[in-house]
Every structure is written in C-alpha cells, then in structure tokens.
N, C-alpha and C positions, 0 to 999 in steps of 0.2 A: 513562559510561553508553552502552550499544548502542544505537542507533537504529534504527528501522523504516521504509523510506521504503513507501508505501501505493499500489497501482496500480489504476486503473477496475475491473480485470476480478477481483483480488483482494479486494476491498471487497463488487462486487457478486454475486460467488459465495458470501462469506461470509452475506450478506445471505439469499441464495436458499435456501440450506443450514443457517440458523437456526446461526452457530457465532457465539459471541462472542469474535471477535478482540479487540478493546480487553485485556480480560478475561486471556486469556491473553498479551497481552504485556508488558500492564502487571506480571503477576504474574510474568514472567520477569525483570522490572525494565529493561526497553527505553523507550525513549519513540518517537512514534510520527511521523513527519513525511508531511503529505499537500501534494504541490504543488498549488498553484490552478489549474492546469489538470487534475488529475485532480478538483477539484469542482467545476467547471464544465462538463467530461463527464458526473458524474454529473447535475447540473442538468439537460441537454440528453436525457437517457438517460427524464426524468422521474421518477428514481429517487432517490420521497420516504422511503420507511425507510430507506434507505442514508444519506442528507441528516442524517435526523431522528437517528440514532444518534451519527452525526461531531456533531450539535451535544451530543447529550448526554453526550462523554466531551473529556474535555481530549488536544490533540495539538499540533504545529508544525505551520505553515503554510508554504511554500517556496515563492518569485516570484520562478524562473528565466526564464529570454530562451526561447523552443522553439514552434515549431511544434504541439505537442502533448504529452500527460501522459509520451508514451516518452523523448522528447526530452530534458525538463525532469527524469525521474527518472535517464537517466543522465547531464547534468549534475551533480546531486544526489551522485548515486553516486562520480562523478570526484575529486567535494572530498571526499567523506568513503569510505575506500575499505573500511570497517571498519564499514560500513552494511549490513545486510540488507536487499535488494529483494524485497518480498512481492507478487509477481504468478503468473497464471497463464499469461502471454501467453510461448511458448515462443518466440519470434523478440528479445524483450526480455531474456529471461532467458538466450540467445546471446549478445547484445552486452553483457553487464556480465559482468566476474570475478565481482561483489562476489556472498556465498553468499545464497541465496533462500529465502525461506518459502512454502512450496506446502502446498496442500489434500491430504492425502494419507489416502486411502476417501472413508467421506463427512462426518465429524467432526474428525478430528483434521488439528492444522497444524504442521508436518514445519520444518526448519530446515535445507537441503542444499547 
C-alpha cells in the first residue's frame, strides 16, 4: 500500500482551501503518515480545524529524531522511498527524490 507522508504547510493549505485530503487519498487507497513534529507545529500554529480533522480520520503517526517536521519527513522519506511527500514547501520538495502531492488551482491535489 502507498503511503502519504503529511507536511505543516500541506495540511494547513488544505485546511484554508476547504479540500478534503484524507478523502482523496484514502479513496486512492494510500495510507496516510503524519510525523509528531508536523503536529506539534500544527499545535503551536494554533491551528484547531486542522487538529480537529487529523483527530477525526485515522492516519500513522512517525517519531523520527529531527530538529523539525522537514527533518523528520525526510528521514521518513529515506526509509520508505516509494512514499509520496505531500507538502507545499518548495526547498523540502528539493531535497527529497520521493514524488510529491501539491495543491494544484485551487481544489484539486496533483501527484508530481
């Protein structure tokens, strides 16, 4: 099964942009892995619908060693190299091969 690892800034543009990620990837049949440092950014961010949505759909949780969520999602990425990293942060999506899910208009989410 695919994996989706989940980054701050991909979460919380989904959020801002009313797009039901969970939704679409679950129906692509991916599962979804969000490190503890990307929600504990969101915590700090204060960003309660974003919180409130990650508790109401089932995902993996990942407790890498890292400095922060880039850190820990490309360790993430390292082990599993056949993982899609869904962020919008174009300096992260530089440093990993692995292929990316970006926001592409203002609904739909692209797989590149």
């Amino acid at each position: 099964m695919k994996k989706v690892i989940l980054d701050t800034s991909f979460i919380f543009s989904c959020v801002k942009q009313k797009i039901d990620f969970f939704e679409k990837i679950e129906h692509d049949g991916m599962t979804v892995i969000i490190p503890l440092q990307t929600i504990s950014e969101l915590e700090g961010l204060g960003a309660d619908t974003a919180l409130k949505i990650l508790e109401n759909n089932e995902f993996e949780t990942a407790d890498e060693k890292g400095k922060d969520a880039d850190e820990a999602i490309l360790k993430i990425a390292k082990k599993n190299p056949l993982a899609i990293i869904a962020t919008l942060d174009q300096g992260l999506q530089k440093r990993t091969k692995n292929r990316k899910m970006i926001i592409r208009g203002k609904k739909k989410l692209e797989i590149i």
